[in-house]
C-alpha positions as CSV (number, residue, x, y, z in Angstrom):
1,X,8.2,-4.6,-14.7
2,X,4.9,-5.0,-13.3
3,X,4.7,-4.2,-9.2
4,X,1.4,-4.8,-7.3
5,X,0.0,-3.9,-4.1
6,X,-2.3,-5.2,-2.1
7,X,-3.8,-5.2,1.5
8,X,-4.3,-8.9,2.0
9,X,-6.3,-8.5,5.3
10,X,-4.1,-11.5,7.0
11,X,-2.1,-13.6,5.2
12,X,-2.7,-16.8,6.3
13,X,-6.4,-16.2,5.6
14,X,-5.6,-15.0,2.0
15,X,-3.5,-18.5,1.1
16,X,-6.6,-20.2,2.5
17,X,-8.5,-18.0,-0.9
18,X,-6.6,-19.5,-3.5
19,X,-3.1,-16.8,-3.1
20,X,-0.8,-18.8,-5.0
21,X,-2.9,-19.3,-7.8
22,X,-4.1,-15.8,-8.4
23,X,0.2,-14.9,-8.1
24,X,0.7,-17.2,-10.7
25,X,-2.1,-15.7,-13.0
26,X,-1.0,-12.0,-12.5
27,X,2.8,-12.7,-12.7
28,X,4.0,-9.4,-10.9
29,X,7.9,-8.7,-10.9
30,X,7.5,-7.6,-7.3
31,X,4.6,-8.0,-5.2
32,X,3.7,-5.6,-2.1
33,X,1.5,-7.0,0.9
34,X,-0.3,-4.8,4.0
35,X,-1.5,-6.0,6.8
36,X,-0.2,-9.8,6.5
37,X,-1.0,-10.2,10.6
38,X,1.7,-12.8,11.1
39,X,4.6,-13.1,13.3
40,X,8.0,-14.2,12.3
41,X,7.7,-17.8,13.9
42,X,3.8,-18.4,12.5
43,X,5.7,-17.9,8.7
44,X,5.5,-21.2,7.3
45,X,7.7,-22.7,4.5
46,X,5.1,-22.5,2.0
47,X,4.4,-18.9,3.6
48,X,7.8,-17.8,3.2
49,X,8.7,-19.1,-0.2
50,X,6.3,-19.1,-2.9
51,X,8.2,-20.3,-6.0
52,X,10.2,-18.1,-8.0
53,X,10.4,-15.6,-5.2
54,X,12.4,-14.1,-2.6
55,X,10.4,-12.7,0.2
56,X,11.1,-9.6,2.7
57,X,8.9,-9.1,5.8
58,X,8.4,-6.8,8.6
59,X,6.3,-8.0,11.6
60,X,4.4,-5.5,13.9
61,X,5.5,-6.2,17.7
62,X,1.7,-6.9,18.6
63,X,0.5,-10.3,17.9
64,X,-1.8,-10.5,15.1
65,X,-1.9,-7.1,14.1
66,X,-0.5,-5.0,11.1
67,X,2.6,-6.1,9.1
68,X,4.1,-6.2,5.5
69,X,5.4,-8.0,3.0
70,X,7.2,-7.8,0.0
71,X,7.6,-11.0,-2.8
72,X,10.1,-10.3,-5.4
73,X,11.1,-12.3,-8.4
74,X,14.4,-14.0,-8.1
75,X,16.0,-12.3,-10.9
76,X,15.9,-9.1,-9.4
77,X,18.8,-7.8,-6.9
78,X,18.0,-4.8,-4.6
79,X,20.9,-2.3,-3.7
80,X,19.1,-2.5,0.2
81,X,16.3,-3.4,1.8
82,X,14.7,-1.5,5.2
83,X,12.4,-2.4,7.8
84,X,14.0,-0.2,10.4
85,X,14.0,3.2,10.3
86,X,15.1,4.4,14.3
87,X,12.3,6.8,14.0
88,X,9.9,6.3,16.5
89,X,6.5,7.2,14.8
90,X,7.5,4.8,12.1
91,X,9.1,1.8,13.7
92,X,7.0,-0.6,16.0
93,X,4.0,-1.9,13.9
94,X,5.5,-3.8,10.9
95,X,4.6,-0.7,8.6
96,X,7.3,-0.1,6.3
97,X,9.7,-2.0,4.1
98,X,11.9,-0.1,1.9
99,X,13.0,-1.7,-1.2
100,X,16.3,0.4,-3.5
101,X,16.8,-0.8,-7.0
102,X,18.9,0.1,-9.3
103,X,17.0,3.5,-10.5
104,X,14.3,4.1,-7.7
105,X,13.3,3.2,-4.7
106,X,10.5,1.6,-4.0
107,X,8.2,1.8,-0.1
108,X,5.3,-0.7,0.7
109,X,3.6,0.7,3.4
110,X,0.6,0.1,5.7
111,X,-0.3,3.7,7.1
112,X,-2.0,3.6,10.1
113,X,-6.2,3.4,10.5
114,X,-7.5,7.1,12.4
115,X,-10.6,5.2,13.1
116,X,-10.0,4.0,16.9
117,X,-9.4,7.1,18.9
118,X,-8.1,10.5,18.6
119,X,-4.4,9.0,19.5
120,X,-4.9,6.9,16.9
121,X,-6.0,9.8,14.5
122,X,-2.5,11.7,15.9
123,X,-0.2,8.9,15.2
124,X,-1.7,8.4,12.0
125,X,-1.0,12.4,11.0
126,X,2.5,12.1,12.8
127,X,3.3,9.0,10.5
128,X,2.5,10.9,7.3
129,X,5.4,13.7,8.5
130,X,7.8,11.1,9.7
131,X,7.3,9.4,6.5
132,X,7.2,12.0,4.1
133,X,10.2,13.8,5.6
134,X,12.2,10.6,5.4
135,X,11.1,9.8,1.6
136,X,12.4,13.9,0.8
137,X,15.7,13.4,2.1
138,X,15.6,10.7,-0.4
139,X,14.2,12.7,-3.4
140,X,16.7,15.2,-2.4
141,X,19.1,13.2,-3.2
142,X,18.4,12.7,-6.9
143,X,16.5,8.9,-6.4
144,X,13.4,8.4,-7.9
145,X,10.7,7.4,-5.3
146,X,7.7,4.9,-5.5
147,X,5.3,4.8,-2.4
148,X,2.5,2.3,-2.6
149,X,0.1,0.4,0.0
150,X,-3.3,1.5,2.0
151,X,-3.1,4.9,2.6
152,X,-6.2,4.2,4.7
153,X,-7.5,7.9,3.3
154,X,-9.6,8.7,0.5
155,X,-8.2,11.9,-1.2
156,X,-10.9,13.3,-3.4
157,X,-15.0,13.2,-2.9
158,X,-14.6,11.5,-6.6
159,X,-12.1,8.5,-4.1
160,X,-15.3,7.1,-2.4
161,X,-18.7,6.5,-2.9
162,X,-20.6,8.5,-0.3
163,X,-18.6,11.7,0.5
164,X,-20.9,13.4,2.6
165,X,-22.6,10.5,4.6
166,X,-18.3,10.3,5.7
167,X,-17.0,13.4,5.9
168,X,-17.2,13.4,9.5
169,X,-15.3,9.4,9.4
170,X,-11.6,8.8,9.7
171,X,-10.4,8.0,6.3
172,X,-12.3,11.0,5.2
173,X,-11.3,14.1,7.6
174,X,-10.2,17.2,6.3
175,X,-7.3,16.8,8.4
176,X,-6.2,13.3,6.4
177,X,-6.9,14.6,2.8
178,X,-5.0,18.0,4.0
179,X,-2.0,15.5,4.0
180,X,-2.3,13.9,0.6
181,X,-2.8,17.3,-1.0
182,X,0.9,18.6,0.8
183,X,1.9,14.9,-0.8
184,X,0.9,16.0,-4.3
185,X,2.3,19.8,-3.3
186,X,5.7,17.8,-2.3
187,X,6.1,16.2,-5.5
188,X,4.6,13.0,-5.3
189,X,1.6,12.3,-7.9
190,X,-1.4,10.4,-8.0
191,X,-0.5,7.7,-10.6
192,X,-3.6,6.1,-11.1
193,X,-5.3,9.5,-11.3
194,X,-2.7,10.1,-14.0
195,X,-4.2,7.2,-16.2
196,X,-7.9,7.0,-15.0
197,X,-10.6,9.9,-14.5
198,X,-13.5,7.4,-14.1
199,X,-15.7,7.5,-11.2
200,X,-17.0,4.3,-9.2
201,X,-12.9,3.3,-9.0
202,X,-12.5,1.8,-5.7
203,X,-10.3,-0.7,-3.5
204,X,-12.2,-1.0,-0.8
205,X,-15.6,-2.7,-0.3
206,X,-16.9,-3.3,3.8
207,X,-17.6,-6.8,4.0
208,X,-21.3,-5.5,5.6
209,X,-24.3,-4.4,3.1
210,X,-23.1,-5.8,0.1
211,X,-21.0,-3.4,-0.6
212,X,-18.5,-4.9,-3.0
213,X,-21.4,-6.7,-4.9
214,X,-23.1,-3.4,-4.9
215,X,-19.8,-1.1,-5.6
216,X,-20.2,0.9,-2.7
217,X,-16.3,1.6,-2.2
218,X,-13.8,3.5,-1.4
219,X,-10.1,4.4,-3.0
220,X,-7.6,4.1,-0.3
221,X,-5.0,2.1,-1.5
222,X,-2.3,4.0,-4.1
223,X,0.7,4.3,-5.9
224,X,2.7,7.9,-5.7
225,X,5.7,8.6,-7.0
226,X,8.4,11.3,-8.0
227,X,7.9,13.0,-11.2
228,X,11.5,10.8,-12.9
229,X,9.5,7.6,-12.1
230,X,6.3,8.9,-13.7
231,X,7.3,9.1,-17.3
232,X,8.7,5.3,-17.5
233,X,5.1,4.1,-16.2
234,X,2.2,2.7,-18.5
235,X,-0.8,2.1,-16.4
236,X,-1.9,1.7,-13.6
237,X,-4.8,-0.5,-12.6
238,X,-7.7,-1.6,-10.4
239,X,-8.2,-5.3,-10.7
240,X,-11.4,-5.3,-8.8
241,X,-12.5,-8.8,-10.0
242,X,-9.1,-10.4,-7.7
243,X,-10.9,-11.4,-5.0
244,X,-10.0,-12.7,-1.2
245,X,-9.5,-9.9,0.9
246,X,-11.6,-6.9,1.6
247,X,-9.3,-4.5,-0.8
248,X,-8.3,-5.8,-4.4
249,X,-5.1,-5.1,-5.7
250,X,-3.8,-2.4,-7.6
251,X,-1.4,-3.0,-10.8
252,X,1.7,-0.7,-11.8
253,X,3.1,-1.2,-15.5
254,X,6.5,0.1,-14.9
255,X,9.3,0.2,-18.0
């Protein structure tokens, strides 16, 4: 099974950069969206069904704002699928879609951007506790757990390519990468760290400076998962050269 992720930075913009034909040329099993920015009656047909797949969606109450997606392949069957939680800090803004397969189960999630405000720096930090409270009652439960998506933090000064000019920047707090290390101390790992130690590996480029052409990045969007999970996984990948949105995806090789 191969599973992707990636932060399309509006969806309608990204079928305008050739989407179907770089789906057709990765072939992923199941493929994970953030940030699609559509409403439910803007999805179009050719939106909605891209051949061979069934598609899941959650829609952020503002217009034009937030929102995931999830494209699976037709031969697979989930157990359930979730876009409501009834948790307040998580429900609202089209963040989360929870996917349960037969042996794990699988999030695609947007986490919120600190950048705006301080509120917007608290929600973000209360998100992470809803969340991660919600995916251990979960794990406690014996399932195997897969959380991918922009994580809109950068963990380690080795996760972005100028550490201190951004140390002061959300994305790049103390406060934010204080949370992923409690993710790794709840049992959640890193799985492209597992696999890659290089330097320079990012997934985000700002569309000023030349900053993609000039690989001046940032690692924010991730795969974590429960130890049970880690040991059926092969890789997992950058594909920096997949171009039309401001992130690139990432690529999980999962037996």
């Amino acid at each position: 099974m191969k599973i992707i992720t990636w932060n399309v930075n509006g969806i309608r913009a990204v079928f305008r950069k050739n989407f179907i034909h770089t789906v057709k040329e990765l072939k992923p099993d199941i493929l994970c969206l953030q940030e699609t920015k559509i409403q439910e009656n803007q999805l179009t047909e050719e939106i909605k069904s891209i051949p061979g797949y069934n598609s899941v969606w959650s829609f952020a109450e503002k217009k034009g704002y937030s929102g995931t997606a999830v494209y699976y392949q037709e031969n697979i069957k989930p157990k359930s699928i979730k876009t409501d939680f009834s948790i307040p800090d998580l429900d609202g803004e089209g963040r989360i879609i929870e996917i349960e397969l037969n042996d794990f189960v699988l999030f695609n999630i947007y986490f919120p951007n600190g950048q705006m405000n301080d509120e917007r720096l608290e929600y973000k930090l209360k998100f992470y506790e809803s969340l991660f409270s919600y995916t251990d009652s979960i794990k406690e439960n014996g399932k195997g757990i897969i959380i991918c998506g922009d994580y809109n933090t950068a963990h380690k000064e080795i996760d972005l390519a100028n550490p201190k000019e951004n140390e002061n920047r959300s994305g790049f707090l103390p406060v934010e990468r204080e949370w992923l290390d409690h993710i790794v101390e709840r049992g959640y790992k890193d799985i492209f760290r597992k696999f890659h130690q290089e330097k320079e590996q990012y997934t985000w480029w700002t569309y000023r400076f030349q900053a993609r052409e000039k690989n001046i990045g940032w690692r924010i969007d991730y795969f974590f998962g429960t130890e049970d999970v880690l040991k059926r996984i092969t890789d997992c990948r950058i594909l920096k050269e997949i171009m039309g949105s401001d992130h690139c995806p990432v690529s999980l090789d999962f037996q």
